[in-house]
C-alpha positions in Angstrom: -15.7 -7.9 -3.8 -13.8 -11.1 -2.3 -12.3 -11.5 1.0 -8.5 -10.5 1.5 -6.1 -12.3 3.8 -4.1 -8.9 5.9 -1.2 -9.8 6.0 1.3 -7.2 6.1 4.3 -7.0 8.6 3.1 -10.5 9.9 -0.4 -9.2 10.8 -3.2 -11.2 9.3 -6.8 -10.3 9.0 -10.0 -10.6 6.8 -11.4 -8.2 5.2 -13.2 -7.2 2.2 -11.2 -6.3 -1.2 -12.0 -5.5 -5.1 -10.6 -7.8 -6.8 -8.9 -6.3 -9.7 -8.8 -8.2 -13.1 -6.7 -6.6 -15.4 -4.1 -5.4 -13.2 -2.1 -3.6 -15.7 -4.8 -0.9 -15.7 -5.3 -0.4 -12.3 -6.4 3.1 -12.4 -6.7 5.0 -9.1 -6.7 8.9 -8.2 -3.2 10.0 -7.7 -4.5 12.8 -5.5 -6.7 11.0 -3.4 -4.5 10.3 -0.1 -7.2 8.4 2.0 -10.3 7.3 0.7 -12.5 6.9 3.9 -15.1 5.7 2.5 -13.8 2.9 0.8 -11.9 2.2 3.7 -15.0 1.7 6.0 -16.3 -0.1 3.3 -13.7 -2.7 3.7 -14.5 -3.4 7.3 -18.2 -3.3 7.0 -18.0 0.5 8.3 -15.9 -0.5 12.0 -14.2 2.8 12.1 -12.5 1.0 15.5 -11.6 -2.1 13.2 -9.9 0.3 10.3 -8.0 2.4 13.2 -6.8 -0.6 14.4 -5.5 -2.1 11.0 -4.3 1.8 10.1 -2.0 1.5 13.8 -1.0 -2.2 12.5 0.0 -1.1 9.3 2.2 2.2 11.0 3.8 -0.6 13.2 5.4 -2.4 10.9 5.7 0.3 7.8 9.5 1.7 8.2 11.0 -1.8 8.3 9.1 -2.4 5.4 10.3 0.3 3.5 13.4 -0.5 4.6 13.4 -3.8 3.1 12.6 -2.2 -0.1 15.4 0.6 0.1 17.8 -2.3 0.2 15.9 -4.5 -2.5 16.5 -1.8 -4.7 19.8 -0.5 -3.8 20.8 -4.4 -4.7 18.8 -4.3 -7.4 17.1 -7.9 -6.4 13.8 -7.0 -8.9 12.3 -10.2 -7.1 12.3 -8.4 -3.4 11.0 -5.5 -5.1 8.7 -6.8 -7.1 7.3 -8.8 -3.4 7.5 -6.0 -1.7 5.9 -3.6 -3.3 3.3 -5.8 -3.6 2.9 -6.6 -0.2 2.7 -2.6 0.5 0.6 -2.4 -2.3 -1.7 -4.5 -1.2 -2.3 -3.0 2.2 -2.6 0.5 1.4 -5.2 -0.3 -0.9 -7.2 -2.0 1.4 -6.4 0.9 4.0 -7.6 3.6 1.7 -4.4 5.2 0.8 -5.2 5.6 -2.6 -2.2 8.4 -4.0 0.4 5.7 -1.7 -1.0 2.7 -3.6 -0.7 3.9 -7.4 2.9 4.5 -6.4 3.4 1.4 -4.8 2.3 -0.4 -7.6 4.5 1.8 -9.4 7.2 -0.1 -7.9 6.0 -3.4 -8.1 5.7 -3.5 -12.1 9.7 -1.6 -12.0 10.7 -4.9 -10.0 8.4 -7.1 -12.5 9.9 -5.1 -15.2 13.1 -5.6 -13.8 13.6 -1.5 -14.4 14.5 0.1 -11.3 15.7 3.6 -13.2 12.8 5.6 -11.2 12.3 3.5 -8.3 14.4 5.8 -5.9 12.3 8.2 -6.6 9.5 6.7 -6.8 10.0 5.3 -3.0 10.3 9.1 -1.8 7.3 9.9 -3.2 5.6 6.5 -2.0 6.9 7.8 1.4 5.4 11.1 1.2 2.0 9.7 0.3 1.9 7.6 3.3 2.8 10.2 5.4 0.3 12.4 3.8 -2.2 8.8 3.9 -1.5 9.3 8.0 -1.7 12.7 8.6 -5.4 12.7 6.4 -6.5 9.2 8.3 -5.2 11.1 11.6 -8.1 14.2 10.8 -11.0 12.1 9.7 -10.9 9.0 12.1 
């Protein structure tokens, strides 16, 4: 575990993270779309704390996905390489699990500079996060 600066849509918070070594073979559960326990775990079991940073996240989510619709339509690899990340990032630490294999999806297509899926692949990311919400909605 190390410490993760929160940083998405300009918010920025501590909070606990894996730290992943071999990030090429990140595997996570595709059908998992919120892990509440490893959520809580993150924020030393605050379920206020991770409603808060879930509400954070939700505030700033469509202009981010947004920015990645265009990155992609431009096909600027860079901005979805960054992106993705970024969204990668805080859906991990959120405990969307299914919405974080697909966002790292994207981030290895911008990497990989092989954007052939990654319309796609963004429609499914955005059903997983709604799916991530609606599942976060019932057990917080």
């Amino acid at each position: 575990m190390g410490v993760l600066l929160f940083g998405f849509g300009g918010i920025r918070l501590y909070i606990r993270c894996i730290t992943y070594r071999d990030k090429e073979n990140i595997e996570v559960d595709e059908e998992v779309l919120f892990d509440l326990e490893d959520a809580l775990d993150r924020v030393d079991g605050d379920k206020e704390l991770l409603q808060e940073l879930i509400g954070m996240f939700f505030d700033s989510y469509e202009s981010e996905i947004s920015k990645i619709e265009e990155a992609i339509s431009s096909k600027n690899y860079p901005e979805v390489n960054s992106l993705s990340h970024s969204i990668k990032s805080a859906l991990g630490n959120l405990g969307a699990k299914a919405a974080f294999n697909l966002a790292y999806k994207l981030e290895l297509m911008g990497k990989n500079e092989d954007l052939a899926d990654a319309e796609d692949t963004l429609e499914k990311l955005k059903e997983a996060i709604e799916g991530f919400k609606r599942e976060a909605e019932s057990k917080l």
